[in-house]
C-alpha positions in Angstrom: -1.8 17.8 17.3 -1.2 20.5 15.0 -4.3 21.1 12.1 -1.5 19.9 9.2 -1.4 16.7 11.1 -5.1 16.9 12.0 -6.5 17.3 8.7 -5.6 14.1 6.7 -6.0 12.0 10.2 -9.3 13.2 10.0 -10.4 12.9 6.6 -9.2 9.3 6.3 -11.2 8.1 9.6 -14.3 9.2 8.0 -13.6 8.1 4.5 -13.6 4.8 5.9 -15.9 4.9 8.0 -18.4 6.6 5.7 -17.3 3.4 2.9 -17.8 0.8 6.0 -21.5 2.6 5.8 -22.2 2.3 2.7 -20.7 -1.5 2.5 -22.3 -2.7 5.5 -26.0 -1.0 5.7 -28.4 -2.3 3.1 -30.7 1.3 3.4 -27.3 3.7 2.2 -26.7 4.5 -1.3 -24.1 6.0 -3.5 -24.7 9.3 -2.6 -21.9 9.2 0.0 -19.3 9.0 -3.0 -18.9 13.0 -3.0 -18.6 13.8 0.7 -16.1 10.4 0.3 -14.3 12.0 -2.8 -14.0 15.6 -0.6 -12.4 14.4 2.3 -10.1 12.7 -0.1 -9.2 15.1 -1.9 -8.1 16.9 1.5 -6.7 14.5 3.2 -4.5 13.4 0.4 -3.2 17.0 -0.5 -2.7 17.7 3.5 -0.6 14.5 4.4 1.1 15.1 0.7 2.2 18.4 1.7 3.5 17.3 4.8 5.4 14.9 3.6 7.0 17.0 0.7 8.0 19.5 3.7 10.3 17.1 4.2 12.4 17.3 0.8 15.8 19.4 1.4 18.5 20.6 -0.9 21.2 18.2 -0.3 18.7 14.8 0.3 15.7 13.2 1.7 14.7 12.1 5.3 13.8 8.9 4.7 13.6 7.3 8.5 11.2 4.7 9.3 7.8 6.2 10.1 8.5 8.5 7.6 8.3 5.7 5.2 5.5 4.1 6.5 3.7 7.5 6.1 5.1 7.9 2.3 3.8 4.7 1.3 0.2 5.0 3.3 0.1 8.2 1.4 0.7 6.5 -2.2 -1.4 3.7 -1.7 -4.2 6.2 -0.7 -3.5 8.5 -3.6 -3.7 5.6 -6.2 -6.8 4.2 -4.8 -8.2 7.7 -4.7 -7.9 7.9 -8.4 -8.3 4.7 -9.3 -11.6 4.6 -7.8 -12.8 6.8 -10.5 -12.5 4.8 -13.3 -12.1 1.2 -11.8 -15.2 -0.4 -9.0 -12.8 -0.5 -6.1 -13.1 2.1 -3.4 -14.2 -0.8 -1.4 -10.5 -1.2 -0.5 -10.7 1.7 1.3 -12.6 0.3 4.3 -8.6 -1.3 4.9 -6.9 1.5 3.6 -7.9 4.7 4.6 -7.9 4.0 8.5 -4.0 2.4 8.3 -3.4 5.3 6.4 -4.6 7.6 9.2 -3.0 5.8 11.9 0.6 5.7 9.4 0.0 9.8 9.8 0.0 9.4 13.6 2.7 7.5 14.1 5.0 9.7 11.8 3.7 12.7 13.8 4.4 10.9 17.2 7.7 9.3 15.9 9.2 11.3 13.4 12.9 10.3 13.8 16.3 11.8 13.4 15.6 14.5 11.1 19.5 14.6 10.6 19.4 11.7 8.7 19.1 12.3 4.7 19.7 10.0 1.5 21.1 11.1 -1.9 18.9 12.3 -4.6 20.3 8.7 -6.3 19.4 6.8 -3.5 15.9 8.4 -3.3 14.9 7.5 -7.0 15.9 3.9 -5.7 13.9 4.7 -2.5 10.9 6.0 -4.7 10.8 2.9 -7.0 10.7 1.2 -3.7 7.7 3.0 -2.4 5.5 3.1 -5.9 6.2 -0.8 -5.8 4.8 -1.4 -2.1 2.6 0.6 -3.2 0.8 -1.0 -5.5 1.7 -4.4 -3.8 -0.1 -3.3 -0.9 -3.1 -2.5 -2.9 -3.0 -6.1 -4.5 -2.5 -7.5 -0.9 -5.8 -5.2 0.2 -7.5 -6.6 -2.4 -6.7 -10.2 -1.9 -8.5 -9.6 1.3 -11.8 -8.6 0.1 -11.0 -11.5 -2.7 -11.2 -14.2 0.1 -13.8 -12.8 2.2 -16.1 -12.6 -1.0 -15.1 -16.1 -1.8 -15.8 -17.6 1.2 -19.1 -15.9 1.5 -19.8 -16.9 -1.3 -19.1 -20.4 -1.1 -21.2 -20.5 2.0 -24.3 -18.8 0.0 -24.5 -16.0 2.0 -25.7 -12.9 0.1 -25.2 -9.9 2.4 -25.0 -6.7 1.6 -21.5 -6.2 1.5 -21.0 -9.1 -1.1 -24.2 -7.9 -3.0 -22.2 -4.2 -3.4 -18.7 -5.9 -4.5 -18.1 -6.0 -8.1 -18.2 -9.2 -9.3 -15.4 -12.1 -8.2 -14.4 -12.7 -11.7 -13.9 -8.6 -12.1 -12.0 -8.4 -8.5 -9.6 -11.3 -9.6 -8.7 -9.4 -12.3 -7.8 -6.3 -10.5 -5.8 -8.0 -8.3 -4.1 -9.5 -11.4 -2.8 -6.5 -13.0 -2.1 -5.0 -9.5 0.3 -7.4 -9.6 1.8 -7.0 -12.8 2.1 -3.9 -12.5 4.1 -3.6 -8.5 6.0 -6.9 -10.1 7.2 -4.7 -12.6 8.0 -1.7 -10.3 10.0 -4.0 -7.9 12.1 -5.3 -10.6 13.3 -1.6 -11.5 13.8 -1.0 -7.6 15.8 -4.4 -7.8 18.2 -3.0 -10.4 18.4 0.1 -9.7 19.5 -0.5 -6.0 22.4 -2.6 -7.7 23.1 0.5 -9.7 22.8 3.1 -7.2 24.6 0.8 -3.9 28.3 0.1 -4.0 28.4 -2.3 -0.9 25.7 -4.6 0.5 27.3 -5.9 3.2 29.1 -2.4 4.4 25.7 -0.7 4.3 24.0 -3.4 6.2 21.9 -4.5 3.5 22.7 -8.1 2.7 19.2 -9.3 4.5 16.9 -6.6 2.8 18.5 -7.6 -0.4 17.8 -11.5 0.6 14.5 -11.1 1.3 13.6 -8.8 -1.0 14.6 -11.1 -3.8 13.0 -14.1 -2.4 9.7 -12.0 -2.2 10.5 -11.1 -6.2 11.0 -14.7 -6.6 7.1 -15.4 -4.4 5.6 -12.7 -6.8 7.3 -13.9 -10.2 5.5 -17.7 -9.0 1.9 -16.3 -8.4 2.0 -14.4 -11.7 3.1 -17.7 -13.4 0.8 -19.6 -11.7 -1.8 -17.5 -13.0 -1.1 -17.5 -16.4 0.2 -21.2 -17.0 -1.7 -23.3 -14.4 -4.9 -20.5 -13.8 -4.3 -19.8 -10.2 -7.0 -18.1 -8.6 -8.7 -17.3 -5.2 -7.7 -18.3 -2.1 -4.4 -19.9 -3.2 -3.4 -16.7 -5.1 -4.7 -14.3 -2.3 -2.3 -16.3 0.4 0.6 -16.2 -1.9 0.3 -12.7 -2.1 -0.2 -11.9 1.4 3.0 -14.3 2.1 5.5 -12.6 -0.3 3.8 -9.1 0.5 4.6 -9.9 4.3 8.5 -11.0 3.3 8.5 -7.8 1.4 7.7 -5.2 4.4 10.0 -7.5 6.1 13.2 -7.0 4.1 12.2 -2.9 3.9 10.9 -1.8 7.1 12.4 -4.6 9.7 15.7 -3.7 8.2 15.2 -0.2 9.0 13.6 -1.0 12.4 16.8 -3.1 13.4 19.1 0.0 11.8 17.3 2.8 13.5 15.7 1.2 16.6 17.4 -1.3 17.9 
């Protein structure tokens, strides 16, 4: 594996492992936070530059893994910077490793480089990616929401709960996670109506399906929330469930275009 490749695969593993450490093991404290926030900082600007490698005058290769790999390295990004001013590096114990193994697979698998979008279709295709984005963040969120419920409920006080930011003040993350990928999806929404003559010449009619029935899942959990106070486990499994349609519509469309 070449060191480009080598570096961010690293420096993910042990950001997550080092945050699993810290989470899991009563006797470490917060002193971990600056080797955490160095191999960050390196493993986000290594898989970044590899991924910008891939920009070219007349498009952008935008195959499967390559995807994958674009949005593992947002949702990393944003989590690395969020983390300074909001309690919630605790996500990367489920981030950080998928985003290493995303790197893998786009190294392993890289695709038909011959393949490029417009410089139109890619501001659709980045509206995309910012809104899975922070979707996926809400969904890795949701996660630690339901575990900390539960453990809760059960009255047992572990360590990892006992480091968590209160439920009340993870709920609300999750919230405006939300809000703010709902909103992003919506642009993508309209501006792939904008930017796409055809849907059913280009293949698209069951992206665009399922991608709006997982707008129409997101749009319900944020009214449930505000008009009937949906929280905790019903709010987590809604947002798993229209997350899952979501990665459906994008990447098993691609799958079935460029795979099968």
């Amino acid at each position: 594996m070449p060191l480009l490749h080598a570096l961010p695969f690293i420096a993910y593993l042990l950001s997550g492992l080092l945050l699993t450490r810290y989470f899991v093991l009563d006797s470490v404290t917060n002193q971990h936070r600056t080797i955490v926030n160095l191999m960050l900082l390196i493993a986000c600007s290594s898989h970044g530059y590899i991924l910008f490698e891939l920009w070219q005058q007349d498009g952008v290769f935008f195959g499967l893994t390559v995807s994958i790999s674009f949005v593992a390295w947002v949702v990393a990004t944003l989590l690395f910077l969020t983390s300074f001013s909001k309690p919630i590096h605790s996500l990367g114990i489920l981030v950080y490793p998928l985003s290493a193994f995303a790197v893998i697979i786009a190294f392993l698998f890289p695709g038909t480089q011959g393949k490029l979008i417009s410089m139109s279709i890619a501001a659709h295709a980045f509206l995309s990616i910012g809104a899975y984005a922070l979707l996926a963040i809400a969904v890795a969120q949701s996660v630690l929401v339901s575990i900390q419920e539960r453990f809760l409920h059960e009255h047992n006080f572990n360590t990892f709960v006992d480091k968590l930011p209160a439920l009340q003040t993870m709920e609300a993350f999750l919230y405006q996670t939300l809000k703010m990928g709902f909103l992003l999806l919506t642009l993508s929404l309209i501006s792939g109506y904008l930017y796409i003559d055809d849907f059913f010449t280009q293949k698209l009619t069951y992206k665009t399906i399922l991608s709006i029935i997982a707008w129409i899942g997101f749009a319900g959990i944020l009214l449930g929330r505000k008009i009937f106070g949906w929280r905790g486990k019903l709010i987590a499994v809604s947002t798993q469930t229209a997350f899952s349609i979501l990665v459906l519509s994008y990447f098993g469309t691609k799958f079935f275009l460029e795979i099968l």
